[in-house]
C-alpha angles and dihedrals in degrees: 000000000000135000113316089220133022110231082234099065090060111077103253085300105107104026090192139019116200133162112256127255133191092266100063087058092102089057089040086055101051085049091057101043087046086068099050093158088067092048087046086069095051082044082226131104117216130260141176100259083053103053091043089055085045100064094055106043127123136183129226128320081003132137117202096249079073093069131059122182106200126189116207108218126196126217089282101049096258123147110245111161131016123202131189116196145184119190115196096021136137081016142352104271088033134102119192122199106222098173132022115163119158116198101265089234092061087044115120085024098092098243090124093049092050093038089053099034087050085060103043084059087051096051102041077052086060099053099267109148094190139358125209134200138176129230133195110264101248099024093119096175086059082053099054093039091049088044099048084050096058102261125129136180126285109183143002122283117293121215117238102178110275092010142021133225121218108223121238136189145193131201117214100182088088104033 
């Protein structure tokens, strides 16, 4: 399927854009304990089994050539931005971003809007009229972010157990 971005489109920012292995989960890790107010919401805290769960995953009706879980790396091979994503879910036409976590150090630089705003260009160049997400009902900061990038709620708030997500959504067709 190949990458999602090229590192060249971003700016100097992210020097390299790989799909993540199983060897890069203890700096996945790091990345995502360094964000504990994401993981608050899910009343969990990450671990390894987790995230390695979490890189293969698949919803519904899904193959695994649908998903790519990309790692954004800077000049010194550190891991700066993490990115799980569907294409062709929930429909044809359609890309859902299961997973966006910026290393909290990165975070109110505008690394996460460049880097989104970088792959929604990609993907309308592909052919992707919208794009859709899911935040954590209460994880205000998700909220402003997904909103600052364009997108708006779509439905009301889904459980998920302990906690529900609000859909949003983005059309690509007029941006």
């Amino acid at each position: 399927m190949g990458d999602v971005m090229n590192g060249e489109e971003l700016n100097g920012v992210v020097a390299s854009v790989r799909k993540l292995s199983h060897s890069d989960l203890p700096a996945l890790l790091s990345l995502c304990l360094g964000n504990p107010q994401y993981y608050a919401f899910l009343d969990e805290e990450p671990t390894l089994d987790a995230l390695a769960a979490e890189m293969v995953e698949l919803p519904p009706g899904c193959s695994p050539d649908q998903k790519s879980y990309l790692g954004f790396f800077d000049a010194g091979g550190n891991l700066i931005a993490v990115l799980g994503l569907v294409r062709g879910y929930p429909a044809e036409g359609c890309a859902f971003i299961g997973f966006f976590m910026v290393d909290a150090s990165r975070q109110g630089t505008g690394v996460g809007s460049l880097l989104i705003s970088q792959l929604l260009n990609r993907l309308r160049c592909e052919g992707v009229s919208r794009v859709r997400l899911a935040y954590v009902e209460g994880n205000e900061q998700s909220r402003r972010f997904w909103e600052k990038c364009g997108f708006v709620e779509v439905d009301a708030p889904i459980g998920q157990g302990e906690y529900r997500v609000v859909p949003m959504e983005l059309s690509l067709i007029h941006i």
